[in-house]
N, C-alpha and C positions, 0 to 999 in steps of 0.2 A: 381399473387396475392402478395400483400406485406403484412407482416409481421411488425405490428406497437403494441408496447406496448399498453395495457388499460390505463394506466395513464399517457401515453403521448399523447394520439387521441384526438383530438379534431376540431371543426367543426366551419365556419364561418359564414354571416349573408349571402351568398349568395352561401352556400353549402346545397343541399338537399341529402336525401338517397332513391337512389332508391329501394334498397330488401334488406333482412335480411336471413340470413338461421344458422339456430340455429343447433350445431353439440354436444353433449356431454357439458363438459364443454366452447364450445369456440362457437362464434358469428361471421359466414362472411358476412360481410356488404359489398354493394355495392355503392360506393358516388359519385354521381354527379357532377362538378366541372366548371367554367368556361377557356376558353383554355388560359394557358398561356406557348405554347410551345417555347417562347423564351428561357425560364428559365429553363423550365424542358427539361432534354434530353430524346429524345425515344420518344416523341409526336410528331403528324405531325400538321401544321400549320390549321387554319380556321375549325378545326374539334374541337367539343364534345370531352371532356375526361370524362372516366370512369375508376376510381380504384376501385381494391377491396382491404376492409382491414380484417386483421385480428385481434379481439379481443379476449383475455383469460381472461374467468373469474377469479379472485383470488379465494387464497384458502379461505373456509369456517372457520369464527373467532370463530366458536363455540366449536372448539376440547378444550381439557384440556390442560394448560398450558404446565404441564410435558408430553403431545404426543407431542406438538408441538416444543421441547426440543428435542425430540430424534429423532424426523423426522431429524432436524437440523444436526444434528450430527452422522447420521446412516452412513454417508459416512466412518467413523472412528472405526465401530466396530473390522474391522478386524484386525486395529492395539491394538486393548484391548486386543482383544483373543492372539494376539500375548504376550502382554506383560504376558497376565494369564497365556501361556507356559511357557515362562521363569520362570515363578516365581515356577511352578511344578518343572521344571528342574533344578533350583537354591534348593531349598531346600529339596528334593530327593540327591544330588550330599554334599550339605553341611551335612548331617549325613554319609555319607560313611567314611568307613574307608578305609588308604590307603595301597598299596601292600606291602608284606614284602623284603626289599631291601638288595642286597650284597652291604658291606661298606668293599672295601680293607684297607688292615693296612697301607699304602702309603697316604690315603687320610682322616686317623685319627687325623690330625695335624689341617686339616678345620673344624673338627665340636667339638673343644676343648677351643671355646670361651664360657668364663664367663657367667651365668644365671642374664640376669636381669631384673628388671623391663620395663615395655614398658612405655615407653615416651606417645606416641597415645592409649589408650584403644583398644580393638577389641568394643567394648558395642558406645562408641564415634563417628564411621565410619559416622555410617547413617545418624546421626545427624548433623553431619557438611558437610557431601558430598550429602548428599538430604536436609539438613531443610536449606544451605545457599544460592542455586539455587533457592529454591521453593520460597525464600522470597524475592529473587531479582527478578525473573519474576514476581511476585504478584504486585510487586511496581510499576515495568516498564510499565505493563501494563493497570494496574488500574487507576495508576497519569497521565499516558500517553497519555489516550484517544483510546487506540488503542482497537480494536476486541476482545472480551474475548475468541471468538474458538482460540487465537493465545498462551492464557493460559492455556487450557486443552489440547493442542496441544504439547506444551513444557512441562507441567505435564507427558504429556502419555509419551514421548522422554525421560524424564528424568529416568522416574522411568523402560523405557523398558533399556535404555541403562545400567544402574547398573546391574538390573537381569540376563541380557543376557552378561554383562562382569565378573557376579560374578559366573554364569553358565560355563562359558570358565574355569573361574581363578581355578574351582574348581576340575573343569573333567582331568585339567591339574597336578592338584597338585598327587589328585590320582592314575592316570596313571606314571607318573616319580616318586613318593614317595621321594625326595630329602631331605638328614634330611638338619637339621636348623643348624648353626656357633655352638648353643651351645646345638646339641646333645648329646656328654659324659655325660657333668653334668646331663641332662633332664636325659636319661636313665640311667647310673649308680652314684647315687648321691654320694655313697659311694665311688668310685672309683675302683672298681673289675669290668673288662670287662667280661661277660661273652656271649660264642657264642652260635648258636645252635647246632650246632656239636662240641662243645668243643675250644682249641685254635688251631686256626690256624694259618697257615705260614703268607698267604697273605691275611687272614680275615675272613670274615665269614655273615653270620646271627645274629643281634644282638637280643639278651635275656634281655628287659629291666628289672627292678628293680620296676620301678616305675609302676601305673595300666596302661591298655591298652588301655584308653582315653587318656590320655595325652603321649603314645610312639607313638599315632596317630597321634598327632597335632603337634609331632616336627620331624616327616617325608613330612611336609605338606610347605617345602620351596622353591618351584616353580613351580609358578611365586608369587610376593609377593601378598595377599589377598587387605591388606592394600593400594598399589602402585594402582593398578589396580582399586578399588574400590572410592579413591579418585580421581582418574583422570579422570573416567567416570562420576561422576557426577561436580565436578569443572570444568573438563574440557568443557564439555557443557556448562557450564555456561560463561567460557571464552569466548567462539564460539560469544554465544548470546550477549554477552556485544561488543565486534572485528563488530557484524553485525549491531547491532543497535547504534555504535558509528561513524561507517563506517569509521574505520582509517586504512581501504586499499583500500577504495573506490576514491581516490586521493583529497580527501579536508579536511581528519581528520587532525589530533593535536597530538602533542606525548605525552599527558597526554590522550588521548582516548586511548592510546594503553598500557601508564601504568596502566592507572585502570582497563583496562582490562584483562591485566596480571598476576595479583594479584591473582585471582582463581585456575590459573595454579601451579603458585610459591607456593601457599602453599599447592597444591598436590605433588610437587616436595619437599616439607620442609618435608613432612609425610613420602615421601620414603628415606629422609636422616636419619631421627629417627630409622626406620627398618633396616637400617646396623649400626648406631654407638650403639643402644641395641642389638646387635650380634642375630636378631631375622631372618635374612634375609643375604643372599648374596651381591652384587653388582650387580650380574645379574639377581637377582629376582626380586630386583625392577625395574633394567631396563627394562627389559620385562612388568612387569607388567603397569609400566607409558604407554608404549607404546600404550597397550595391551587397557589400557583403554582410553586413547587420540584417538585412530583411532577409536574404537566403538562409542562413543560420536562424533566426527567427521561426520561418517555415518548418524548416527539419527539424528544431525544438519542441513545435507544436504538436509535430505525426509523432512522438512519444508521451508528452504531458502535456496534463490539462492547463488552463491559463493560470498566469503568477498568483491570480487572486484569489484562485481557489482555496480552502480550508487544507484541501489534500494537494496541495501542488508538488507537492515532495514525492509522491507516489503516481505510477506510471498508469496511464490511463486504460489500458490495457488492465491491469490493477484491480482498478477499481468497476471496469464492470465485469469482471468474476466474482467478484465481490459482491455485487446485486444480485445475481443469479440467486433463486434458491435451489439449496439442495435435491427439492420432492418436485415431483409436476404437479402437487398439490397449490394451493392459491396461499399468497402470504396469509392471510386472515385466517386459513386454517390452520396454518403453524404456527400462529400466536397464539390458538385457542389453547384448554386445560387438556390432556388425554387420563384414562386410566389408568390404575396402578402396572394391570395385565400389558398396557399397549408401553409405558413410562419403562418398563424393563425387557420389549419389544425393540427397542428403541438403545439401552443402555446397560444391558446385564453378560448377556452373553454373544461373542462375537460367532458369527455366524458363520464358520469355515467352511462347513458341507457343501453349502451353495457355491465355495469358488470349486469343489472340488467335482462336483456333477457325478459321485458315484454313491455319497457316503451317506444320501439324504434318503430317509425308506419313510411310506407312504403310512398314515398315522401312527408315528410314532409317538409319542409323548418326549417333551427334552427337560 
């Protein structure tokens, strides 16, 4: 039996049906044909042919718009509930505070940098490392013509990969407790060191001066928040611009790969700001860019193929629907020649009866 779409079947003026057997939603019909085994392979000559086809009713247009929204989409819950973890485990981890840390007197000379203002806001991140993604996928794809599942696709990616980068960035900061360049000033603004066990030779427990939220936040310098945080959502956004410009795909332009660089650069401008306002090490933000590039990286990947695909522009998902064939017939046989009888089988007239399961009567001629 083959396996023919409903809205591709269709019947000629010297095709009849000989039976019907109605199964659930789907309809096997049985069609009459006249022989034209030059064309078709698998038939024998001077004989009768008989197929069977198979028709599937569509689904029922009656359902409500928004079922018929999440039917569409149910393939993708588990990467929601993914993201809804992250977000428990990001903002659980963002209220902790972190362990209390030995600071040798040897290593008092690193965290004696100046108190300054931050260049980047912390309150700023979100808004430039998620609203300037979300507005260039929104554009891309809206002006573009392309699939809107390819929008909330990159929505879900964007906003999984911040959480679960800001998740890491955080479990990290509090577990190593590393103070920040300009610990001294933060904790003793006055300038009296004082320990928890008094002075010691080669250091101590520090006793800050200042309250216990903010002797929190300047033990809180690795890996940097900022580093990380930017690069996971810019950097995505690079991704998506490098795929859908395909300037590694071998016919881009070296303006496809500056404008698409841009997003990067300026997650990298953000972790230059965190060391020249002494708010971060060198190695905090290195880590952290990293830290957030390869997560974004990942999430890139579970939607499209690599930069250097021919099709990197289109969503991987995509393209194996794309491969699928229509028949459960073998490609080689859908490249073959058919008959004139099977060629208007195939493209003449649309076969409605079968969606309708009542209107098809048993050798009719059509």
């Amino acid at each position: 039996m083959h396996n023919v779409p409903s809205d591709l079947l269709t019947l000629s003026g010297s095709t009849s049906i000989r039976s019907r057997k109605r199964s659930g939603t789907s309809l096997e019909i049985e069609v009459e044909m006249p022989n034209h085994s030059d064309n078709i392979p698998g038939t024998d000559e001077g004989t009768e042919e008989l197929k069977s086809y198979h028709a599937v009713r569509p689904e029922s247009s009656n359902h409500p718009a928004w079922l018929l929204h999440m039917k569409k989409y149910s393939g993708y819950y588990g990467d929601g509930l993914a993201m809804v973890l992250c977000l428990i485990i990001y903002a659980s981890l963002e209220a902790g505070s972190p362990k209390l840390t030995f600071i040798p007197n040897s290593y008092l000379s690193y965290y004696s940098y100046p108190l300054k203002s931050q260049t980047v806001p912390s309150w700023s991140v979100p808004l430039y490392a998620a609203g300037l993604p979300l507005l260039c996928f929104s554009v891309i794809v809206l002006l573009g013509g392309k699939q809107r599942v390819e929008l909330y696709r990159m929505i879900l990616a964007l906003a999984t990969s911040m959480l679960l980068t800001g998740a890491i960035t955080n479990s990290l900061k509090l577990a190593i407790s590393r103070p920040r360049p300009n610990f001294i000033v933060s904790c003793w603004p006055n300038g009296g060191l004082v320990w928890e066990s008094g002075n010691s030779t080669f250091g101590g427990y520090p006793v800050c001066s200042t309250n216990v939220k903010l002797y929190g936040e300047h033990l809180k310098s690795f890996p940097s928040g900022h580093s990380s945080m930017s690069a996971s959502g810019l950097g995505l956004l690079t991704y998506y611009l490098l795929g859908q410009t395909r300037a590694f795909a071998g016919d881009g332009h070296s303006w496809h790969l500056v404008v698409s660089l841009v997003p990067a650069l300026l997650a990298v401008a953000v972790g230059v700001t965190r060391i020249t306002d002494c708010w971060h090490h060198t190695s905090d933000v290195l880590t952290g860019l990293a830290l957030g590039f390869g997560i974004s990286f990942e999430l890139y990947r579970q939607i499209f193929p690599s930069l250097t695909h021919p099709k990197c522009n289109t969503m991987t998902s995509e393209l194996k629907s794309s491969q699928k064939p229509t028949s459960t017939t073998t490609s080689q046989q859908l490249q073959q020649p058919v008959g004139p009888d099977q060629e208007a089988l195939l493209h003449s007239y649309q076969f409605r009866e079968a969606r309708n399961y009542g209107d098809v009567q048993e050798g009719l001629p059509v």
